[in-house]
N, C-alpha and C positions, 0 to 999 in steps of 0.2 A: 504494500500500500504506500501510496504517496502521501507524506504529513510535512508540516513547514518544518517539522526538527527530525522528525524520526521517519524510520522505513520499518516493519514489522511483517515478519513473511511468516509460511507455515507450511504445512506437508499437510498434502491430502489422499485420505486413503481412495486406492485405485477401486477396491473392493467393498461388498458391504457382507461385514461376517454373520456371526452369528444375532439374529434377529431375538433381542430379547422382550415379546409381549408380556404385557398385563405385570409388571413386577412389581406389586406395590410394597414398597420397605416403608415401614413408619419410622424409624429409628435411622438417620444421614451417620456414618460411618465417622465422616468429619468433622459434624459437630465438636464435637469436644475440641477444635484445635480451630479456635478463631471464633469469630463473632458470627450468625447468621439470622439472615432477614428471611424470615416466611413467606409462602407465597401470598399471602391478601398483605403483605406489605407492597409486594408487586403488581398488586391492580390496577389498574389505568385508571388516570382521573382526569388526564389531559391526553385526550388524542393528538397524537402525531401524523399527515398522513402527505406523503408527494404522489406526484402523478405521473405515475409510472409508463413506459410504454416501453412496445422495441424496436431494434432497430429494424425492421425486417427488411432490406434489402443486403444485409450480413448473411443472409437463413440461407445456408449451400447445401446443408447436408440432408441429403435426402436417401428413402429407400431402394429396393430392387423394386419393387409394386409398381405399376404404372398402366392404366384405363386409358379406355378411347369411347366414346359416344358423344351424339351432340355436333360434332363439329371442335369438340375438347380434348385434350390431353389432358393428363390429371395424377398424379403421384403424392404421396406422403411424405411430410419432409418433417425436421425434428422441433420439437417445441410446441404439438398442437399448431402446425401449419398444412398446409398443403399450396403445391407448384401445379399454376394451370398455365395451358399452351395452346394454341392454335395453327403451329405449324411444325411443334417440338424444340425447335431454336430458341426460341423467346419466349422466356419464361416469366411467370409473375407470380409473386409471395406470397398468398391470403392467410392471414391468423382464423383459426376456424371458430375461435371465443371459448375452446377447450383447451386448457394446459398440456391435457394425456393425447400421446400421437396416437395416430392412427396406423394399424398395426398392417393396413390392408386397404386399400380400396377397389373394387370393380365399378365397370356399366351394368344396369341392371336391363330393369322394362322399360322404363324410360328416366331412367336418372341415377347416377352416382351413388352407390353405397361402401359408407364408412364401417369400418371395424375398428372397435376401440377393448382393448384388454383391461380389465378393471377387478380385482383380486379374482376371483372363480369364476367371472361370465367374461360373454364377449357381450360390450352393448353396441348396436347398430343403428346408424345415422345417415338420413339421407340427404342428398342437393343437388340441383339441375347445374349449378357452375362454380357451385367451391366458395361462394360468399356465403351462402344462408345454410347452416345444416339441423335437420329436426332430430330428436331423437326417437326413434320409436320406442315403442311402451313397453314392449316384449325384449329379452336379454337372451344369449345363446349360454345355454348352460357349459360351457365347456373353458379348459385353461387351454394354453397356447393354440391359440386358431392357427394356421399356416396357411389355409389356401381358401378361397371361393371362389365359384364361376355359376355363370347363369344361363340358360340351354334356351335361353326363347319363351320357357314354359314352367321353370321352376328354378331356385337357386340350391346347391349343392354347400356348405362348408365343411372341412375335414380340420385337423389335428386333432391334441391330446399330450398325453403325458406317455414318456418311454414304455410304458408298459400298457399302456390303456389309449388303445385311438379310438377316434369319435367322428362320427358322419351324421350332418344334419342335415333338413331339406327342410324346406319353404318355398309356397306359390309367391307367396306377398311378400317376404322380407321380413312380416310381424308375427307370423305363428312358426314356429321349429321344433321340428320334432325330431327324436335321435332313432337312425337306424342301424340294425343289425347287421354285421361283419365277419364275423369270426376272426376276426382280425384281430390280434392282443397289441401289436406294438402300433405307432401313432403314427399319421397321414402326415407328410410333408408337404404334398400336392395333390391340386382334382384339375382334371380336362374335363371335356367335352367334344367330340368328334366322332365320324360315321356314326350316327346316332348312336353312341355309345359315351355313360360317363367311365374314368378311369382315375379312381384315388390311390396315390402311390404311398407304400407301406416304407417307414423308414428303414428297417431290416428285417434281416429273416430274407429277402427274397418273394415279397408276397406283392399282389397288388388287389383292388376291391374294386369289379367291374360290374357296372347295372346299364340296363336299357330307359329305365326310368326313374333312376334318383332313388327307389325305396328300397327296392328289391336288389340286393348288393350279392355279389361271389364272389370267393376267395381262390386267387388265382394264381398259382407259383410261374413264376419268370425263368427260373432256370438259372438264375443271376450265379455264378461259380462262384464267386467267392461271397458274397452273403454280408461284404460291405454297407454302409449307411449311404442312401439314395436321399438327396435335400430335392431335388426337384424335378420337373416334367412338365410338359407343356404339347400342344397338338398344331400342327400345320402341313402342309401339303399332303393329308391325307395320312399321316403318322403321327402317331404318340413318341414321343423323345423323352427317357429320364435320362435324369446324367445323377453321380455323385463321385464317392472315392473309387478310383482306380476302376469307374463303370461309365460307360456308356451302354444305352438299351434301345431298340428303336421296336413298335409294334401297330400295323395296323386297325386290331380290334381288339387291342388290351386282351388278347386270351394267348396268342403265338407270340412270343418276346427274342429278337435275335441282340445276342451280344457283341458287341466292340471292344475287343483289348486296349487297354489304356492303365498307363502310368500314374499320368494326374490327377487329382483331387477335382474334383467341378462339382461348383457349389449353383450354378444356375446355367437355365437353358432359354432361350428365348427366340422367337418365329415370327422374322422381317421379310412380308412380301413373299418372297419366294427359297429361303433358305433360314436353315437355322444357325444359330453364335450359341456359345458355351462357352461360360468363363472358367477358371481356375486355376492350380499350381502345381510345380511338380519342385522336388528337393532336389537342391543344387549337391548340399550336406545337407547330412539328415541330422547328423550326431549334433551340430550347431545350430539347424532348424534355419540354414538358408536353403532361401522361396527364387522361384523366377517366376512369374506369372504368365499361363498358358492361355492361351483364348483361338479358340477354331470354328469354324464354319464348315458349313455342310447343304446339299441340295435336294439328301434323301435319308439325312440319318445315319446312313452305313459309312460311307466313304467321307474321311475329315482332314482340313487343310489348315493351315496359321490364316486365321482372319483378316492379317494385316494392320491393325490397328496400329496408329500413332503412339508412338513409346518416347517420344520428348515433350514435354517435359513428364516426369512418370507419373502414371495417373490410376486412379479406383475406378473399375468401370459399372458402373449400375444397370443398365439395359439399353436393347437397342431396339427397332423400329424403324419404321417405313410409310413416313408422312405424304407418299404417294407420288413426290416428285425425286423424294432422295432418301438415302440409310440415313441415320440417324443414332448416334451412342453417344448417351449422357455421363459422363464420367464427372470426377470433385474436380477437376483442374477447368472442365469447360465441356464445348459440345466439340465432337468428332462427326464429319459427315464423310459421303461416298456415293456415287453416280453407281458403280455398278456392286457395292456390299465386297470390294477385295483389297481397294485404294482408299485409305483414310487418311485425312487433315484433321488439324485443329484447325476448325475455323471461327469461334471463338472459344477466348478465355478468357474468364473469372478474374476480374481484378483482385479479388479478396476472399481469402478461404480459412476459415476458422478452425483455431488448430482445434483437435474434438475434445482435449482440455485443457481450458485456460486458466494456469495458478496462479500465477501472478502479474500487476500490472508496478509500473513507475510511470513519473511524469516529470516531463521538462519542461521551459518556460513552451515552449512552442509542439510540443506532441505527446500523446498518451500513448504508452508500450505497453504488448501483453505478452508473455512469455507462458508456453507451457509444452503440449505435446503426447506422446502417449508410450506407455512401456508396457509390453509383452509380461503376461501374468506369468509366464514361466522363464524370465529374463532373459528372451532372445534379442539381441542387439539387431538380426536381420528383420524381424517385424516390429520394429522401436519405431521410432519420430521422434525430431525438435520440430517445433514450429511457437513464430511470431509474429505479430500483428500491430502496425503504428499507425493512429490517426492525427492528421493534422491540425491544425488551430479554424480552417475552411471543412472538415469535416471527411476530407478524405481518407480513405484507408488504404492498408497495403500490405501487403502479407507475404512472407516467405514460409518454407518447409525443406525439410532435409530427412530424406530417408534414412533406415538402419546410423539414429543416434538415438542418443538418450535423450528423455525430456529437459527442458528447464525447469526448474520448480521457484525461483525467486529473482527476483530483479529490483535495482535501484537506480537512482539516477547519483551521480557523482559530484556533479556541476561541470561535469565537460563527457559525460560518455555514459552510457547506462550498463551496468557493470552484473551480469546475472551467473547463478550456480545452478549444478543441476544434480542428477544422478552418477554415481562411480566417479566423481570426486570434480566433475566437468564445472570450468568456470568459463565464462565468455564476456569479451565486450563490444561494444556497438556504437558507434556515433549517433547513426539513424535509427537502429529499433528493428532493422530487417536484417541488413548484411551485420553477419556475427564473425570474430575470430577470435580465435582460442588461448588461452591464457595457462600458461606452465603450472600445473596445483600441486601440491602437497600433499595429497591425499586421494586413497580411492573409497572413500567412505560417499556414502549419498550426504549431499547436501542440499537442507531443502530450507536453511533461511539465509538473508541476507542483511545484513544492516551499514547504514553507511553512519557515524554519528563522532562527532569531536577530530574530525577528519581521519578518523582510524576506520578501515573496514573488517567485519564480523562477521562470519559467515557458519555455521551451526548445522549438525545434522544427524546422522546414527552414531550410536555407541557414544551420546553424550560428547561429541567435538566440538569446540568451536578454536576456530582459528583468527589472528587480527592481524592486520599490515596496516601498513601507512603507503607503500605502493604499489600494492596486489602483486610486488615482486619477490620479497621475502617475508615469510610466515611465520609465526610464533605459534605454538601450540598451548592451549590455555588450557590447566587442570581444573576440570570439573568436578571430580571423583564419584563420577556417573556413570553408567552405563545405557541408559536409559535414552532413544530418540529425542533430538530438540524438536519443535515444531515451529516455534519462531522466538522471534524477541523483538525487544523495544526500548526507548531511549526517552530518559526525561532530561538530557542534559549532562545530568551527575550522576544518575543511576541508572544500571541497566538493567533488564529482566529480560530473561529467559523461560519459557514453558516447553511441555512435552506430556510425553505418551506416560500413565498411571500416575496422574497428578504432578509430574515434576514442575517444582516452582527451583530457581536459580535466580539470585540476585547478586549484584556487584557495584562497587561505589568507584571502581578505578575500571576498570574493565579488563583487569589481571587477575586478580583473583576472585574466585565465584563460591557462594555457600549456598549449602540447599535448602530449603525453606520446608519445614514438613508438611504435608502434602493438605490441602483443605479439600480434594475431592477426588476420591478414590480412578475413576474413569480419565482419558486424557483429556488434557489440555493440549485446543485446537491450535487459537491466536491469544497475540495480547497487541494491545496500542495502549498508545498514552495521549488521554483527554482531559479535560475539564479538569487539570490539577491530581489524577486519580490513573494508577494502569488499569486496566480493564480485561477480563481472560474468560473466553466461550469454550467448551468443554463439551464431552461427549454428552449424547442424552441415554446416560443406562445406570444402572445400579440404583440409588436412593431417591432418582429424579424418575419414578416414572411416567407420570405426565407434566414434566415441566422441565424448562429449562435453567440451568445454574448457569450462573454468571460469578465470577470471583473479582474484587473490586479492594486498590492498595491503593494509598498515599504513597507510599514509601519501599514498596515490595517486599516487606516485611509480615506485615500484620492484615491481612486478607478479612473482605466482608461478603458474606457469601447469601447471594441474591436469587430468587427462583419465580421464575413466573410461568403460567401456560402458554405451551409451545403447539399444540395441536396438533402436533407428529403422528401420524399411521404406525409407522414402523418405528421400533427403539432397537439399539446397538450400541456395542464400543464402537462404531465407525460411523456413527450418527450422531446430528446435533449441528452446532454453529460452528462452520469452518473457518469464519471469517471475522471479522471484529475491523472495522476505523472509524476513525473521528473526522467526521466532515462537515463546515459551514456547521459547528457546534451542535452537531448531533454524532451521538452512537448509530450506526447501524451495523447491525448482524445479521449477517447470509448464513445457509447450512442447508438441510438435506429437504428434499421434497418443497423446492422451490421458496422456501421460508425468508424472507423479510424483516427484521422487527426496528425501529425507531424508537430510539429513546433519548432525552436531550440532560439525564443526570445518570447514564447507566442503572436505576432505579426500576424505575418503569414504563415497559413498554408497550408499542402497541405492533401488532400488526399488520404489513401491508397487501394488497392484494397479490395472491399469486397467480403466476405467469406461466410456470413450470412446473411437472411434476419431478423434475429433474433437479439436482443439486448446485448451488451456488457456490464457488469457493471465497469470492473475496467481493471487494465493492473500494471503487477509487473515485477523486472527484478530480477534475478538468475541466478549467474555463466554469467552473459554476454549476458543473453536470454532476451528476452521481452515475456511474457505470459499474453494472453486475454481469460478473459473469460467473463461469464453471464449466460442468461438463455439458450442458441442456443445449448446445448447438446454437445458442444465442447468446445476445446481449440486452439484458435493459439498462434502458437509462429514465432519469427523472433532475427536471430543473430544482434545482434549490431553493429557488423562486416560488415553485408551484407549491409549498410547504402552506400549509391548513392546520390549526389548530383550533380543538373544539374540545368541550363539556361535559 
């Protein structure tokens, strides 16, 4: 975060572990160690409220889904939006007035139908162009939907859970009813072709063929090796699945011929007159490097390299045949092609948001976001950095760098924005896009940064924190910790430190550091320093469980520990407030499931509407704005201006 004295970063978990409901503890652990404020001391008596919006012309990330009826184009994109089109090329952002995306859309009978996943049902929504969508009344009893299609005369939807698939049918869209399979393992995908429907079985080798949506058979493929099949799709008179190390091609979903294949293929799709299949095959398998496969085909059996455009490197989501030309939507931009073998970029995306953003700084003249993504089983070849700088005129600009590690914190310096990341990774920047690389001292993760008394701090696992005066030589400072930092913060004279099982760390020189005993047992996210007071958000589990603690120092000593209603779904050690600054004289706190709160004494909060059901990591202010982001595939912002207070 950007503060006129201090910089305050944090680590955010990539994961959400173990989901702790309904845990009501009467008795806080940490009581006994400090002072603490009850929740009806945290009641709201003065609303706080800005007026939120987003940016949506940032919103790139979109799904593999993608409809055609109307004269439309129409896809899923992340944050409760959706991408409409009338030629494929030229796209436009609609917010659909739902936070939860949509997991799915088709054409139906004559209009657009939404699938929204919502703890155990799927709820279904409809609209003729992606501005107005209604809900219907009726909900599809089922978890992970994967696929729908609609035959002229009735809609089919399939998924389920690994052991239990599930096939529903509906004339109208509002009455569903579940039919019979013998099917045990769950539908990845449904067609519709030679009047015949075809829901493909994720393994096992099975697939569930009907003539009319009710009356299903269970149908072995013959598939050799008994791999996970993700999907399947119908055109020129064949059924096409693809998955691991499968290709399948069948005209009536009963006779199924096999394709030898290597690669992985996760999607199949049917442009005009031939089919695309994306995928990858292992360069090394032992390190888990990828090349990315993508082929084409004019019957299913016989498959060639598609050609696709490989500069700048790109994620391809689907492809399509707008009737004058191919057409594949990838995150970098749109690919076209006269005849489906020759691809260009023919446009590109000026701005692409890294899928998480942890942190931001600011200079007099630009707001920087750092952040990226890392491989849950820490392959450097499916890693990412990526960064984004907006101007003081509002424009943005983005870079990305494949097979690295994320950034996880950044600051500005007074001449360079200076960030840390993962496996000990420092970088700096003039501008906020082009980064180089900085000689470290360590291959510890580092996930805070501080810039403060012209000394820099940098903080991360196993209790490190290192300081320089010119990011050329390092001091190593004893913590006598072991324990993760998550960030820190600077009043000037004092420093703090928070982390993972309550670590508190203070220091009045920035040499040496004492540990503070802990006032609450789960981690500490962030801390900044406001209003005369540090300030520290914490996970929502153990003693809180409906509400959220807030820890509150003068001095980083003597801790006052504040809790109010958080309205959180889900609780965890990896839930709760990720984020904590002080801006234009307010506290605001971001965290999980899109949460918001304002408060202008750290005391009590209110809060603001949500936008996402996706997670916030941090919140910066620029030129007078408040900017939120995280992982949710957006950004909002809110004037400082627009601030409402009421009674």
């Amino acid at each position: 975060m950007s503060r006129t004295l201090v910089f305050s970063l944090k680590v955010i978990p990539l994961l959400l572990t173990t989901i702790l409901l309904f845990s009501l503890i009467s008795v806080h652990p940490a009581q006994a160690e400090g002072e603490v404020a009850n929740i009806e001391d945290a009641v709201v008596k003065s609303q706080l409220n800005l007026n939120w919006s987003s940016l949506d012309e940032l919103n790139s990330g979109v799904s593999h889904s993608i409809a055609y009826g109307g004269g439309i184009y129409m896809m899923p994109a992340a944050g409760g939006y959706v991408k409409t089109s009338k030629d494929g090329v030229t796209w436009k952002t609609i917010y659909t007035g739902n936070p939860v995306d949509f997991s799915l859309i088709i054409h139906g009978k004559s209009e657009f139908m939404g699938f929204r996943e919502e703890a155990d049902i799927v709820t279904v929504w409809t609209s003729t162009d992606g501005l107005s969508w209604e809900k219907l009344n009726n909900s599809i009893h089922i978890r992970f939907l994967k696929d729908a299609v609609w035959n002229g005369k009735r809609y089919i939807a399939v998924g389920g859970t690994t052991y239990e698939g599930k096939i529903f049918s509906s004339e109208d869209g509002l009455t569903w009813t579940e039919r019979k399979t013998g099917i045990s393992t769950n539908f990845t995908a449904v067609a519709w072709g030679n009047n015949t429907f075809v829901a493909q079985g994720y393994e096992g080798g099975v697939v569930a063929v009907s003539k009319d949506g009710i009356t299903w058979k269970k149908v072995k493929t013959n598939q050799p090796n008994y791999e996970q099949v993700w999907d399947m799709t119908y055109g020129g008179g064949a059924f096409v699945a693809v998955g691991d190390a499968t290709i399948m091609t069948s005209k009536d979903g009963l006779k199924w011929i096999y394709v030898s294949s290597k690669a992985f293929w996760s999607k199949v799709y049917w442009a005009k007159d031939r089919f695309y299949i994306f995928g990858f095959e292992y360069v090394n398998k032992a390190n888990h490097v990828l090349k990315e496969v993508n082929w084409t085909s004019k019957d299913g059996k016989s498959w060639s390299d598609a050609g696709f455009a490989t500069s700048p490197k790109q994620n391809l989501f689907c492809t399509i045949h707008n009737g004058k030309q191919y057409i594949t939507i990838t995150d970098a931009g749109i690919q076209t092609s006269a005849d489906g073998r020759k691809w260009k970029l023919t446009k590109r995306y000026p701005f692409v948001l890294p899928s998480n953003v942890y942190e931001a700084a600011v200079s007099k003249d630009r707001l920087v976001l750092v952040g990226g993504y890392r491989s849950q089983l820490n392959f450097l070849s499916v890693s990412s950095q990526g960064s984004a700088k907006m101007n003081t005129a509002g424009k943005w600009q983005s870079s990305y760098v494949d097979q690295a590690y994320p950034l996880r914190g950044v600051v500005w310096s007074g001449k360079d924005f200076f960030a840390v990341g993962d496996n000990g990774k420092m970088m700096s920047s003039v501008d906020g896009v082009k980064w180089k690389d900085i000689k470290s001292p360590t291959t510890q993760s580092l996930t805070s940064v501080l810039y403060a008394n012209n000394t820099y701090y940098v903080a991360g696992e196993a209790g490190t924190i290192l300081s320089s005066k010119d990011r050329k030589t390092w001091r190593t400072l004893n913590t006598n910790v072991k324990k993760k930092i998550n960030a820190m913060a600077s009043n000037g004279t004092t420093l703090v430190a928070v982390g993972e099982k309550g670590l508190l760390l203070v220091s009045e020189d920035g040499l040496k550091w004492n540990e503070i005993p802990a006032r609450f047992p789960g981690h500490n996210f962030d801390v900044v320093w406001g209003d005369g007071k540090f300030v520290v958000t914490t996970a929502s589990y153990y003693g809180n469980a409906q509400s959220a603690v807030i820890l509150t120092s003068e001095d980083g000593k003597k801790w006052v520990r504040t809790e109010f209603r958080d309205e959180l779904y889900a609780r965890g050690m990896n839930t709760g407030f990720f984020g904590i600054s002080y801006v234009g004289n307010l506290f605001i706190a971001v965290g999980s499931e899109g949460s918001i709160f304002l408060s202008d004494d750290a005391e009590k909060w209110t809060k603001q509407d949500v936008l996402t059901v996706d997670d916030w990591y941090d919140a910066v202010e620029f030129k007078g704005k408040v900017y939120v982001f995280g992982n949710t595939g957006k950004i909002v912002t809110a004037d400082l201006n627009s601030l409402k207070r009421s009674h």
